[in-house]
Backbone as numpy.savetxt, mean C-alpha at the origin, in Angstrom:
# Nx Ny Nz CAx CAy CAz Cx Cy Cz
34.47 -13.63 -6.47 33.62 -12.43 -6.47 34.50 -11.19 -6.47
34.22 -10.29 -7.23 34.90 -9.07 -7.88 34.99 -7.73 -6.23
35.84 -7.40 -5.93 35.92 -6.33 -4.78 35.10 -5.09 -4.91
33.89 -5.05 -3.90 32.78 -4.05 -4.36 33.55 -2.56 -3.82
32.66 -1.39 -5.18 33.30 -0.54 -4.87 32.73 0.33 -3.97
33.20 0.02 -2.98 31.93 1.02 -1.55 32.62 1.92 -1.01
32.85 3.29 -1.51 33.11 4.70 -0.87 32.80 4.92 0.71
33.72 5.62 1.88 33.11 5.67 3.30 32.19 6.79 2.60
31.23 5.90 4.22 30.21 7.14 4.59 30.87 8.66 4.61
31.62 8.86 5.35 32.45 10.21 4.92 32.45 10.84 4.26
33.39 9.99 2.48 33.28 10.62 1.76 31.99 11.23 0.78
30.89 10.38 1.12 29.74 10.56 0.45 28.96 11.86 1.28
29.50 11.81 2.56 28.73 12.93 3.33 29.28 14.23 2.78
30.75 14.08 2.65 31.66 15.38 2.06 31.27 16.08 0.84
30.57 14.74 0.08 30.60 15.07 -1.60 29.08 15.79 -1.57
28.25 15.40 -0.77 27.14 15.51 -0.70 26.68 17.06 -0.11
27.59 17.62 0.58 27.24 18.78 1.12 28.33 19.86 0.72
29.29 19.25 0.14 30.19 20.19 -0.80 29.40 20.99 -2.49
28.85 19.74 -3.13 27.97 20.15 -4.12 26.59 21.15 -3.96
25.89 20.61 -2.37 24.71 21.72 -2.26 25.18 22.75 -1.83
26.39 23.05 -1.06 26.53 24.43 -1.09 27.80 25.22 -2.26
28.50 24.03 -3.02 29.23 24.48 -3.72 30.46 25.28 -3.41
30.73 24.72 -2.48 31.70 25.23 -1.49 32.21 23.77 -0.43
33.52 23.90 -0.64 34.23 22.87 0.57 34.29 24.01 2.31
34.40 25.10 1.88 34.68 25.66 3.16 33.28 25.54 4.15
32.15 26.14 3.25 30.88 25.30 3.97 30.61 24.54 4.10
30.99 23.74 3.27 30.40 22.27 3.48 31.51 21.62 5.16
32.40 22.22 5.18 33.59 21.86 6.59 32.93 22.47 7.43
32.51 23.62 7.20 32.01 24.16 8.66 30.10 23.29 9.28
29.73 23.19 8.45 28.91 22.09 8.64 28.90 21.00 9.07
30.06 20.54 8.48 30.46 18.69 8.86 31.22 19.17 10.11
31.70 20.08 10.23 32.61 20.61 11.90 33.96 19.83 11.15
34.76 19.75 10.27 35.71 19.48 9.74 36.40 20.38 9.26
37.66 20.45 8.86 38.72 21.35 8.47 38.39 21.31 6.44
38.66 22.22 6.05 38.32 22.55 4.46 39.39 21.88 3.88
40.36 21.26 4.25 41.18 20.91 3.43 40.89 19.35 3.83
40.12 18.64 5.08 40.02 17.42 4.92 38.22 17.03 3.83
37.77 18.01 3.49 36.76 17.93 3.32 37.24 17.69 1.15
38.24 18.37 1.02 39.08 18.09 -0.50 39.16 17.54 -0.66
40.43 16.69 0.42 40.65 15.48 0.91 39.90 14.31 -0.02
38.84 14.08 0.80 37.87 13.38 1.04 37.10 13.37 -0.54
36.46 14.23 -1.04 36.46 14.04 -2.21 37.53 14.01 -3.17
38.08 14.22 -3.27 39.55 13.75 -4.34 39.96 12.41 -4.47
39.80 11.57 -2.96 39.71 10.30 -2.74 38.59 9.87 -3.66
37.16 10.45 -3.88 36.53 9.81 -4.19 36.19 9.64 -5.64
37.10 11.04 -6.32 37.30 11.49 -7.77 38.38 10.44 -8.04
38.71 9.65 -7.49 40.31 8.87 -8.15 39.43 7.53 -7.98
38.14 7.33 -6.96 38.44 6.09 -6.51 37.37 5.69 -7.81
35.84 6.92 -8.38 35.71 6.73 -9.28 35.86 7.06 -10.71
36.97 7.55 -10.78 38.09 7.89 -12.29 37.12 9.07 -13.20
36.62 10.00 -12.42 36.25 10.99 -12.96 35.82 11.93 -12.17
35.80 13.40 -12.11 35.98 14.59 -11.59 34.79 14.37 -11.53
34.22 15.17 -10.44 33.12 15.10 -9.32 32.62 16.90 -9.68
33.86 17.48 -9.88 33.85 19.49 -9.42 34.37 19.90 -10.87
34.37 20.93 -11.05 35.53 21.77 -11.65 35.52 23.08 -10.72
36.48 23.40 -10.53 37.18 24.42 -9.96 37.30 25.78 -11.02
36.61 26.50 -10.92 36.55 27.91 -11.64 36.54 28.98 -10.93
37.81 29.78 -10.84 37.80 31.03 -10.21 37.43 30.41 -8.50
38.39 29.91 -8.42 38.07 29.39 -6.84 36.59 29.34 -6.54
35.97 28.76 -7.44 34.09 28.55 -7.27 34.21 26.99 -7.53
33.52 26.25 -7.07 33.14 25.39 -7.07 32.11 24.85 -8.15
32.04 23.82 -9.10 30.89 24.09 -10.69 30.84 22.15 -10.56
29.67 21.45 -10.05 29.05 20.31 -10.56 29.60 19.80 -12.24
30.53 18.51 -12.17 30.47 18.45 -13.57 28.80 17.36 -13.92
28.83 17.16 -14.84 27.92 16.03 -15.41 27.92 14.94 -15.17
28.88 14.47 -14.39 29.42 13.31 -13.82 28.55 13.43 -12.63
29.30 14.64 -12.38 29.33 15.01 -10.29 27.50 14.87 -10.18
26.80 15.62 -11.33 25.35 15.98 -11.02 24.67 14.48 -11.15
25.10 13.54 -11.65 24.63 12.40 -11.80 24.56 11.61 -10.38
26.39 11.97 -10.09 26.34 11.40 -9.20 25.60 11.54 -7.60
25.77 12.56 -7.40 24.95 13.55 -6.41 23.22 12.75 -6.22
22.69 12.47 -7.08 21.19 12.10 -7.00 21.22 10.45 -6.75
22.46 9.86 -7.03 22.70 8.84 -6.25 23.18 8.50 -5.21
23.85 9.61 -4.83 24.43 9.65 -3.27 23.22 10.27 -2.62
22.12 11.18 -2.70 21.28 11.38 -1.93 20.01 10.01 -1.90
19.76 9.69 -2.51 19.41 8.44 -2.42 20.27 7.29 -1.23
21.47 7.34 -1.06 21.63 6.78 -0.41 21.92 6.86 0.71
21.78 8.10 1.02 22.47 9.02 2.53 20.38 8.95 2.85
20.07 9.35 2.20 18.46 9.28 2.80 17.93 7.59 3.39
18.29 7.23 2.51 17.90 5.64 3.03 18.95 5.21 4.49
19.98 5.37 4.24 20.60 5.38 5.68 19.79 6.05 6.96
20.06 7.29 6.46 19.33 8.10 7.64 17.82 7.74 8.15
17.16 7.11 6.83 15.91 6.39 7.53 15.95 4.96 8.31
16.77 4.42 7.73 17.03 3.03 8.91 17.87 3.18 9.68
18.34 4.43 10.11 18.58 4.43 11.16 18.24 5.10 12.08
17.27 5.90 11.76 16.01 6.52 12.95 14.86 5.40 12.84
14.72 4.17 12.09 13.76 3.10 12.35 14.29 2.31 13.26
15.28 2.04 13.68 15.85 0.81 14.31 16.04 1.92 15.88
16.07 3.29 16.17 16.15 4.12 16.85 14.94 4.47 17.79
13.68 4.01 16.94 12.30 4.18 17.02 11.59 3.07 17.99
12.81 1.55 17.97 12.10 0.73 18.77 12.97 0.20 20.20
12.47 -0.11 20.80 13.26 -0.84 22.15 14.11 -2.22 21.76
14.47 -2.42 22.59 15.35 -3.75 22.27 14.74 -5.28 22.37
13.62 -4.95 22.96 12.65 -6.14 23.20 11.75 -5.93 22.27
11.63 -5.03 20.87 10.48 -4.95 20.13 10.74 -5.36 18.59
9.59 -6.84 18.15 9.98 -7.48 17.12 9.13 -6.53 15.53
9.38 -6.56 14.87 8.96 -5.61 13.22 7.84 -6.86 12.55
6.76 -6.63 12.45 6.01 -7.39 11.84 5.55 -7.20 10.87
6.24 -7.70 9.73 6.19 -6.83 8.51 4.52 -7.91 7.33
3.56 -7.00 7.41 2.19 -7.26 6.43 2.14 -6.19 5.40
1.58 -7.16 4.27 1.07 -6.97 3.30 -0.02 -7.01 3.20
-0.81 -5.96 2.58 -2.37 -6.18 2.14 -2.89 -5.05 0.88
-3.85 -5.68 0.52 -4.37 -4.91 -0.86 -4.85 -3.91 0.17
-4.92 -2.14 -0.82 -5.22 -1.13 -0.42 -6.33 -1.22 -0.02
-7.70 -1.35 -0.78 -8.61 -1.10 0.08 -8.90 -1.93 0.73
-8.95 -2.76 1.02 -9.09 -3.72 2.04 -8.23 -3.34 3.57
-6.58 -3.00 3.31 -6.31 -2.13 4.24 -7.00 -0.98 5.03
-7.35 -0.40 4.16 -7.77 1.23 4.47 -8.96 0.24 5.05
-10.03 -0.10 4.36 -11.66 -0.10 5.07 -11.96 -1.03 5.91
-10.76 -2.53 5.90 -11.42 -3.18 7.21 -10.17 -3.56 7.89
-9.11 -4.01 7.59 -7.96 -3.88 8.71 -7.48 -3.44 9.31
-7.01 -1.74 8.91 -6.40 -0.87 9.82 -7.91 -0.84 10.98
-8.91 -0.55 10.79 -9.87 -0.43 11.72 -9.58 -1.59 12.67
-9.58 -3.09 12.26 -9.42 -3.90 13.24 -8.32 -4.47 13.89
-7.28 -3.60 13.42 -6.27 -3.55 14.56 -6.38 -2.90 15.32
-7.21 -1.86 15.59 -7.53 -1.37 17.06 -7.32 -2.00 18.50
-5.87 -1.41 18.96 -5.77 -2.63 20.18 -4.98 -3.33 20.31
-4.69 -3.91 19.18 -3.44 -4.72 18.79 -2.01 -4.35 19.69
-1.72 -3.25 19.20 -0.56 -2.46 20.10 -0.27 -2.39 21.37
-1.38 -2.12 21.85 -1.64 -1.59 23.08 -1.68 -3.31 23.57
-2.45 -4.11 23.12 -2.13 -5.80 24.22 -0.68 -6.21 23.75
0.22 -5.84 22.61 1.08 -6.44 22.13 2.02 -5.38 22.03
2.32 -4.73 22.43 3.48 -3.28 22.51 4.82 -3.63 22.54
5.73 -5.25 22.26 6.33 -5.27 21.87 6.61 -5.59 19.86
5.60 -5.72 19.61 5.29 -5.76 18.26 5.24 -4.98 17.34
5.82 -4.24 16.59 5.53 -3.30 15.89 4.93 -3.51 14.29
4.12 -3.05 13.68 3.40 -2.93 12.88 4.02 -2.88 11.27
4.69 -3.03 10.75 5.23 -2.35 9.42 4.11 -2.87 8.18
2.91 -2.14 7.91 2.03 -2.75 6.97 2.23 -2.03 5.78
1.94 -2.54 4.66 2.41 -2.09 3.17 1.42 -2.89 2.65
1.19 -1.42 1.42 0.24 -2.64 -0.09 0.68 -3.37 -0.80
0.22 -4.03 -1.40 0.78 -4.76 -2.61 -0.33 -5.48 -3.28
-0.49 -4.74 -4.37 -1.74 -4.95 -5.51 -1.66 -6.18 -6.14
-0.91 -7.30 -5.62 -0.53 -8.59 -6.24 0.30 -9.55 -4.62
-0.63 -10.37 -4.37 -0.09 -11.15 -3.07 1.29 -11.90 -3.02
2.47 -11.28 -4.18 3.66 -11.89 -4.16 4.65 -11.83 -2.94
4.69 -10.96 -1.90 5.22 -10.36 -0.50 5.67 -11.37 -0.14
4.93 -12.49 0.07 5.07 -13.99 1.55 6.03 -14.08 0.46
6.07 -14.31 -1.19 6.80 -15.33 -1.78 8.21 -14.73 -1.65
8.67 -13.43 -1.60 10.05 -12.95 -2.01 9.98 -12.48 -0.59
9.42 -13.23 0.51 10.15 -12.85 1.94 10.09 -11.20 2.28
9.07 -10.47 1.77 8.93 -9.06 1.66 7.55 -8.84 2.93
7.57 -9.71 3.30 6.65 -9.79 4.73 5.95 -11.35 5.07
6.26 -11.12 6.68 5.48 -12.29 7.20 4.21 -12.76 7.23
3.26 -11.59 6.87 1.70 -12.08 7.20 1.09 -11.24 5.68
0.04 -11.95 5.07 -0.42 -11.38 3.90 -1.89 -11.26 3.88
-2.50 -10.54 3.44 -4.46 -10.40 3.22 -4.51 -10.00 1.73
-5.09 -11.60 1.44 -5.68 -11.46 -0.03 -6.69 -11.78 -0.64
-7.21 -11.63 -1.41 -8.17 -12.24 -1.86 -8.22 -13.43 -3.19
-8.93 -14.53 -3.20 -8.44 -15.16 -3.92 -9.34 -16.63 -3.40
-8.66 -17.42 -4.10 -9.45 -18.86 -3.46 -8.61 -19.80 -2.75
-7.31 -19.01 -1.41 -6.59 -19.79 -0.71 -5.72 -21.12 -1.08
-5.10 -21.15 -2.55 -4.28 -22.17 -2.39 -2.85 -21.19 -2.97
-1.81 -21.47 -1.98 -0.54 -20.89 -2.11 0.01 -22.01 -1.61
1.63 -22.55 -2.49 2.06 -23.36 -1.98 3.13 -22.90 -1.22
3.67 -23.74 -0.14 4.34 -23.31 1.02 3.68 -22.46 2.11
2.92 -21.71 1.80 2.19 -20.79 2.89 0.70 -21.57 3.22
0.26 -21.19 4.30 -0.59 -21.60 4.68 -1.80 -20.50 5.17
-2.82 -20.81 4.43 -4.13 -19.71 4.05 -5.13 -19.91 5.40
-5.33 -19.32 5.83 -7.05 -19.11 6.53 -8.16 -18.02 6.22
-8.67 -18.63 5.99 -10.41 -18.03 5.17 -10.97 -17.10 6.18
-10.56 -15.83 6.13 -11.39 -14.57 7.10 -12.80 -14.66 6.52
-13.29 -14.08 5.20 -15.03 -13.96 5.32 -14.88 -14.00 3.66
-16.13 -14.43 3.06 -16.37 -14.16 1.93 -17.17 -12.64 1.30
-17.05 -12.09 0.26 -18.52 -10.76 0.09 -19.06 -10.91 -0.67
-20.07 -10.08 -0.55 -20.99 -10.01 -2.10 -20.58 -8.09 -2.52
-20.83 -8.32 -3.73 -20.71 -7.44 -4.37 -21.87 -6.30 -4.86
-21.96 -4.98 -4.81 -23.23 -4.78 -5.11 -23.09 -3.11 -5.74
-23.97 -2.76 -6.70 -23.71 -1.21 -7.40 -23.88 0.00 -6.26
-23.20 0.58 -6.24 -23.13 1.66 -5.26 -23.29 3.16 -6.26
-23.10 4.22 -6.19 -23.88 5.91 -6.48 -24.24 6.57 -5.85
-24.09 7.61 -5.87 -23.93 9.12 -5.90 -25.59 9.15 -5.65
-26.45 9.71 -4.99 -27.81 10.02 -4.54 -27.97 10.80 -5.62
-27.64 11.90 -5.90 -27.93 12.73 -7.22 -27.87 11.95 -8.41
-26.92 10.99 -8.81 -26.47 10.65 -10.26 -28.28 10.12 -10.44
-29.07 9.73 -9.80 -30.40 9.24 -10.22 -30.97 9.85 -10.06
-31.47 11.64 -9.86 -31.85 12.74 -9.67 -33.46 12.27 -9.24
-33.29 11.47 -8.34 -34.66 11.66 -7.85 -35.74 9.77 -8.74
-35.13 9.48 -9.30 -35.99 8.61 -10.34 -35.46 7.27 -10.34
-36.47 6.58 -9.41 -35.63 5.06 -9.26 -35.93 4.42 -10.52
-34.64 3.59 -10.36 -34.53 2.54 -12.35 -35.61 1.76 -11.91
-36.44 1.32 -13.05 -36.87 0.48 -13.21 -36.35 -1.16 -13.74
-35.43 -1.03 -14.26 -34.47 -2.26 -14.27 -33.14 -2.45 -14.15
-32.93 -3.37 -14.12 -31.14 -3.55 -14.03 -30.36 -2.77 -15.36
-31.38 -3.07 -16.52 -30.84 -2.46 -17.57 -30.26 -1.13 -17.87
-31.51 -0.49 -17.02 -31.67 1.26 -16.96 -29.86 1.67 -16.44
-29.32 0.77 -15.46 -27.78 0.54 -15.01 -26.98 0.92 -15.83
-27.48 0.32 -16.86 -26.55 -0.26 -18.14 -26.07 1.20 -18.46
-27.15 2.72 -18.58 -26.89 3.40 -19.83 -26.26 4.30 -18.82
-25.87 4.13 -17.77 -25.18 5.02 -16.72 -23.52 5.18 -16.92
-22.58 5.86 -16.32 -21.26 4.97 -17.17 -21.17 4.13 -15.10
-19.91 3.26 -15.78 -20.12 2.38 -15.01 -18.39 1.87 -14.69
-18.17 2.49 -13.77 -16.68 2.81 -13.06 -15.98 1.02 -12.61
-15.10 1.19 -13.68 -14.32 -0.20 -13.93 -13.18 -0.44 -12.91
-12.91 -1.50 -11.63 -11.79 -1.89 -11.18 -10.63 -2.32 -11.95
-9.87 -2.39 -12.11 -8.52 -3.18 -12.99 -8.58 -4.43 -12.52
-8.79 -4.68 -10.62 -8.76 -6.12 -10.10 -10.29 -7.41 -10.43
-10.98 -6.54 -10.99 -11.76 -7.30 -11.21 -13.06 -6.98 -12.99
-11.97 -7.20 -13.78 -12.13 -6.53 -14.80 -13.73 -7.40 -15.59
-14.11 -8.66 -14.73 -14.94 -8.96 -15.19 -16.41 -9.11 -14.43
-16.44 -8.00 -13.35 -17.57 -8.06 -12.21 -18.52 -7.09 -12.82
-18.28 -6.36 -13.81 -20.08 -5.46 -14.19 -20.36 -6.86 -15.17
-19.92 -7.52 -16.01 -20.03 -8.11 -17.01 -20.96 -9.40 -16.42
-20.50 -10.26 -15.39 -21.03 -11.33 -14.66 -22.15 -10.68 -13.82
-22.47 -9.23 -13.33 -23.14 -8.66 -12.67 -24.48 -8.50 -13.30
-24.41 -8.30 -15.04 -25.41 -8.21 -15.49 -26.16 -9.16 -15.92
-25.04 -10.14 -16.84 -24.90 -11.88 -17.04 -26.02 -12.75 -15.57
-25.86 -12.67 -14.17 -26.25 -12.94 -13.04 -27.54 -12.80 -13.48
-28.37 -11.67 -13.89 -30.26 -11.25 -14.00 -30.26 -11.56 -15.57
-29.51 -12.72 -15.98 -30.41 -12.84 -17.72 -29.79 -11.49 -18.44
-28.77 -10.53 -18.29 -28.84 -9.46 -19.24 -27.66 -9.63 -19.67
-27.53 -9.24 -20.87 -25.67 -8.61 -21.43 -25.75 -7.74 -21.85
-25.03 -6.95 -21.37 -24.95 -5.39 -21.62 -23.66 -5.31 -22.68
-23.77 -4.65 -23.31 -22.40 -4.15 -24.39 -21.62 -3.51 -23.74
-22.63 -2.40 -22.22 -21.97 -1.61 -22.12 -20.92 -2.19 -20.92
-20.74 -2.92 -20.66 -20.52 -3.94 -18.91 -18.91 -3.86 -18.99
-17.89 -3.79 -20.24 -16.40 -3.28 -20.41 -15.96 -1.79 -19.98
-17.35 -0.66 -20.72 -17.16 0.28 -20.93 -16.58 1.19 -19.63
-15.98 2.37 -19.23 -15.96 3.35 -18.20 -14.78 3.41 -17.55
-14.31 4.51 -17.11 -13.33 4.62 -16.20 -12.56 3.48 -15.14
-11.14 3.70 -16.05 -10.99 2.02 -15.13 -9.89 2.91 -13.52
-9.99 2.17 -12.65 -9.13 2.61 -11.22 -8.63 1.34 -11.16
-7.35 1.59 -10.30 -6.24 0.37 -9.79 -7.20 -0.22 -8.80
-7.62 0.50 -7.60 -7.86 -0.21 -6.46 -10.15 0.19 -6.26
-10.42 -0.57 -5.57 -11.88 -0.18 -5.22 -12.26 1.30 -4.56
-11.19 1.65 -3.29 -11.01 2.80 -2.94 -11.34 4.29 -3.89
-10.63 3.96 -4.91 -10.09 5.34 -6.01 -11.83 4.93 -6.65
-12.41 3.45 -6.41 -13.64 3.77 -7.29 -14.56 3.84 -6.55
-14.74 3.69 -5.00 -15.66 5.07 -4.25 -15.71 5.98 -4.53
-14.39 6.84 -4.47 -13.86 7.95 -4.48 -15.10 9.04 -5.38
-14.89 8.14 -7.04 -15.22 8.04 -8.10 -16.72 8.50 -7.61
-16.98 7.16 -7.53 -18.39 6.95 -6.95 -19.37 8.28 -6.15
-18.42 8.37 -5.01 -19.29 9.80 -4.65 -19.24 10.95 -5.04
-17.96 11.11 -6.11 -18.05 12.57 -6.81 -19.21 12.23 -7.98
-19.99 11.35 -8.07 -20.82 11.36 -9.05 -20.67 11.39 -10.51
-19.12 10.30 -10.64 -18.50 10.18 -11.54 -19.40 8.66 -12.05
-20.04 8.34 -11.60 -20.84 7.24 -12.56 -21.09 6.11 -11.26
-21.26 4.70 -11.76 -21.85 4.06 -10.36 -20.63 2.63 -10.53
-20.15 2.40 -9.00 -18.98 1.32 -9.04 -19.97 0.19 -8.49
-19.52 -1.03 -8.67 -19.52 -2.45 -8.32 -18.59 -2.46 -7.40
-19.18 -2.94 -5.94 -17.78 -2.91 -5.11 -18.24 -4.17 -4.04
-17.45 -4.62 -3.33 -17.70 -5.63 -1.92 -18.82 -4.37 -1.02
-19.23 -5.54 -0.13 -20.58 -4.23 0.32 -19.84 -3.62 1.45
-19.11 -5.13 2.36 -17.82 -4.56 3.42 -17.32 -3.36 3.37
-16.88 -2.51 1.66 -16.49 -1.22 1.76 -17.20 -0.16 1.96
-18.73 -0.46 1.83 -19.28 0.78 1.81 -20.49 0.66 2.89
-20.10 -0.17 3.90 -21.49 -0.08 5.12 -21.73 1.76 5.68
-20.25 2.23 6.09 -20.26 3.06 6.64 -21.15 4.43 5.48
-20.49 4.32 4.49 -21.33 5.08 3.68 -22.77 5.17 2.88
-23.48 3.91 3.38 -24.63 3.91 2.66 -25.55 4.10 4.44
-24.82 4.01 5.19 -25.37 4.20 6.56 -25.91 5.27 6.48
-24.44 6.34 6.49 -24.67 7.65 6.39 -25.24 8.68 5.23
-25.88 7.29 4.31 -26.89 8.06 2.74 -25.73 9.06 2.12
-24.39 8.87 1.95 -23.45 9.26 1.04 -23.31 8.40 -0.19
-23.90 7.42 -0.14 -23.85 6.09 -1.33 -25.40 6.05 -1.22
-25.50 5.55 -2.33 -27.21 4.57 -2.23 -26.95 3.28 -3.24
-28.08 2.42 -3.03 -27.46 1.09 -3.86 -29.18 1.53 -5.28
-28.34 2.39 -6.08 -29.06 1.95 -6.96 -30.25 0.69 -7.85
-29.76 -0.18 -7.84 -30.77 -1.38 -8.08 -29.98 -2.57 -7.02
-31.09 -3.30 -6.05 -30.59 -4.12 -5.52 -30.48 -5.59 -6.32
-29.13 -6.04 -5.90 -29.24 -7.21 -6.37 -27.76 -7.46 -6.05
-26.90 -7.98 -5.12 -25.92 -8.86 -4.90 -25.39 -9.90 -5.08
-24.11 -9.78 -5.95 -23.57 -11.05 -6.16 -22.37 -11.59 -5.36
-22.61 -12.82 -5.32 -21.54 -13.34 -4.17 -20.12 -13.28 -4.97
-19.17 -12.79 -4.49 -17.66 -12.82 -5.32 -17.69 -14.39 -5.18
-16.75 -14.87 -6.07 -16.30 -15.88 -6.27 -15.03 -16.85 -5.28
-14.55 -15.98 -5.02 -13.26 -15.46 -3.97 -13.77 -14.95 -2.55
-12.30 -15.32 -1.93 -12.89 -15.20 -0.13 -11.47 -14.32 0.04
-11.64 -13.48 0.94 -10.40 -12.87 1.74 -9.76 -13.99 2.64
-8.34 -13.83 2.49 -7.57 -14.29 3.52 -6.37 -13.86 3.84
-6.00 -14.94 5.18 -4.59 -14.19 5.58 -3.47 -15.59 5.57
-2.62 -15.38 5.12 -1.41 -16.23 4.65 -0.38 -16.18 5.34
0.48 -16.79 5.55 1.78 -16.45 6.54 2.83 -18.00 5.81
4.01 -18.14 6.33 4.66 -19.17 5.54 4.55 -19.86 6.28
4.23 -21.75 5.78 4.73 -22.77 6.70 5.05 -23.01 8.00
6.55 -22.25 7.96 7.05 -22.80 8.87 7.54 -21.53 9.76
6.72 -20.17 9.85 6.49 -19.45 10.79 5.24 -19.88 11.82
4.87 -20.52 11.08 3.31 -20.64 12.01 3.57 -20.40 13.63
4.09 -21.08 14.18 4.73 -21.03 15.32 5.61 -19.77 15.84
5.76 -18.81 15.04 6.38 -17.72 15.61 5.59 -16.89 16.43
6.08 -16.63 17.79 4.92 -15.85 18.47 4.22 -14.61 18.04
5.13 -13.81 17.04 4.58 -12.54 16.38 3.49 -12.61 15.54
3.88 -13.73 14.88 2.97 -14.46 13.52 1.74 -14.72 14.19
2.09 -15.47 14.68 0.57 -15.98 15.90 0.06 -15.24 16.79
0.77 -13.99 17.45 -0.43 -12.90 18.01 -0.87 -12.52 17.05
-0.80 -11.95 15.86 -1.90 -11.02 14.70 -2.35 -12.15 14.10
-2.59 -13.58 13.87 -3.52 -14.76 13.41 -4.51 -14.36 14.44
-3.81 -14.72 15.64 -4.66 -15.25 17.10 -5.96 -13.71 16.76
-5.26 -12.60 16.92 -6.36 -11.07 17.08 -7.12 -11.24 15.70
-6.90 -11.62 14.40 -7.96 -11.54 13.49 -8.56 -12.28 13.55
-8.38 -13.49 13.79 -9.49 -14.04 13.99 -10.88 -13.98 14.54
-9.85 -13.77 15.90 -11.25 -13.22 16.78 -11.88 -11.77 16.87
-11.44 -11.01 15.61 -12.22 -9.67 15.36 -13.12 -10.25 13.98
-12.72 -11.33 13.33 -13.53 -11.70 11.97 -14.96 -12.52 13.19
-14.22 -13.55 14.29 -15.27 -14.07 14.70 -16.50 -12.55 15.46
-15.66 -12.14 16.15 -16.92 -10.56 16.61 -17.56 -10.09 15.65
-17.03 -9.76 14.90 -17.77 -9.17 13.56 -18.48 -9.80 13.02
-18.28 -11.26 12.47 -20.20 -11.91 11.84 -20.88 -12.42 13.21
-20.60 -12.25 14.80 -21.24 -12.27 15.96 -22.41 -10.43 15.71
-21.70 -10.03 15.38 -22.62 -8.36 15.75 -23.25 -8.37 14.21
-22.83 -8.54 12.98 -23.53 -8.60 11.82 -24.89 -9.57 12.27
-24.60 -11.14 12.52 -25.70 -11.72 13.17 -27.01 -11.05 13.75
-26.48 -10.15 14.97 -27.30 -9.60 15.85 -27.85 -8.61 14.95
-27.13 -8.07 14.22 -28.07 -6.81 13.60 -29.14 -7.39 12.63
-28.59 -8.34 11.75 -30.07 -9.19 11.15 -31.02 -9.08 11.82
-30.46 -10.00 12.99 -32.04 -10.90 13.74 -32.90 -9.19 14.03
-32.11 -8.10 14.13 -32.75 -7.34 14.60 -33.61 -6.84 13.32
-32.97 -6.55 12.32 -33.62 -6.02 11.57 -35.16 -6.80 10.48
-35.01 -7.86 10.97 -35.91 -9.31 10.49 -37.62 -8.79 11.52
């Protein structure tokens, strides 16, 4: 293996604050260093990579094309330092990084909510959650615990089935100015706000009541369900979404469900973790807490039926 070429931290700090002020004498009085070790230091780093960093004009200091290139790669890497090392600064010595993955909206509208708590019984645990619009994370070791949706077979990891949804048209109270559809069809001539993740749910939605619409491809497509609420209540046309995302808003008559009729997704949410973590205590406090917030939650959905029956 070939000898990597890794510059000190030093000199990258030198080069780095010599160029923004364009000056070694500031850039020394900054670093609390002497102006001639601060030359030093870059000159080392002009030899070590075989091209001038400066030109020197009229005792001014001038970025070559090299130097400006290089500069946006050294701040890149002085920033990433400086962030892992106020992250590792951030926790105690008894506190483990629990690094999850989950699709955005599903994050945003029902997980972050049901970690409520989590912390506070588990305060040596820390949280590191991230999206990822594709459940590859568990596979390239880019986190321990995953929420996806899908029909639970991953090999090596091991799936548990949180809840299944149905799916149902959501809108803008105005976009129907007052005039309920008379059919599913009437849907049709509305535009009709397209997910990317589920490029074939208006199409099976209409397919479901006997209809095919031409128009069921057509409309504004969004990455995530979120961006097609969003959509949704600016009265940008009407989304197909899980109903899970929009309890809170059809509660509060910011959504209305245009024509009822729910279809069951095909697919169930779950949470994944690898094999042979199962047994890790970190892994297994956030299994152990979702669970029993998925079991509370169709416990109080339950109760609200029977009530509303």
């Amino acid at each position: 293996m070939s000898k990597r070429l890794v510059p000190s931290m030093a000199a990258l700090q030198c080069f780095e604050a010599a160029a923004r002020h364009l000056s070694f004498t500031r850039a020394a009085e900054e670093l609390h260093l002497t102006q001639s070790a601060v030359s030093k230091q870059v000159a080392q780093l002009e030899e070590m990579l075989r091209h001038h960093l400066f030109l020197r004009i009229r005792r001014r200091l001038q970025l070559t094309p090299a130097g400006s290139l290089y500069l946006t790669e050294v701040n890149k890497i002085l920033t990433q330092v400086d962030m892992s090392s106020r992250y590792i600064m951030s926790y105690g010595e008894e506190t483990e990084v629990l690094k999850v993955a989950t699709q955005p909206s599903f994050g945003v509208r029902w997980l972050i909510p049901h970690l409520k708590g989590f912390g506070k019984k588990h305060p040596n645990i820390h949280l590191d959650i991230r999206n990822e619009l594709e459940p590859f994370a568990l596979l390239q070791a880019k986190a321990d615990v995953v929420f996806f949706f899908g029909q639970g077979t991953w090999p090596g990891a091991t799936c548990i089935e949180l809840f299944g949804e149905d799916v149902i048209p959501v809108c803008a109270p105005e976009l129907l100015q007052g005039q309920p559809l008379k059919s599913a069809e009437d849907l049709a001539e509305k535009v009709l706000l397209q997910s990317t993740s589920r490029p074939e749910a208006w199409h099976e939605w209409f397919l479901e009541q006997g209809l095919h619409s031409q128009h069921s491809y057509h409309g504004p497509r969004f990455d995530t369900f979120y961006m097609c609420l969003s959509a949704a209540q600016a009265g940008c046309g009407v989304a197909l979404v899980p109903r899970y995302l929009v309890e809170n808003e059809l509660a509060e008559g910011k959504l209305i469900i245009p024509w009822n009729h729910a279809m069951r997704s095909a697919g169930s949410h779950f949470l994944a973790f690898s094999e042979h973590s199962a047994e890790v205590p970190k892994v297994r406090s956030l299994v152990d807490w979702i669970r029993k917030e998925v079991a509370d939650s169709s416990q109080t959905h339950a109760v609200h039926s029977e009530n509303m029956e």
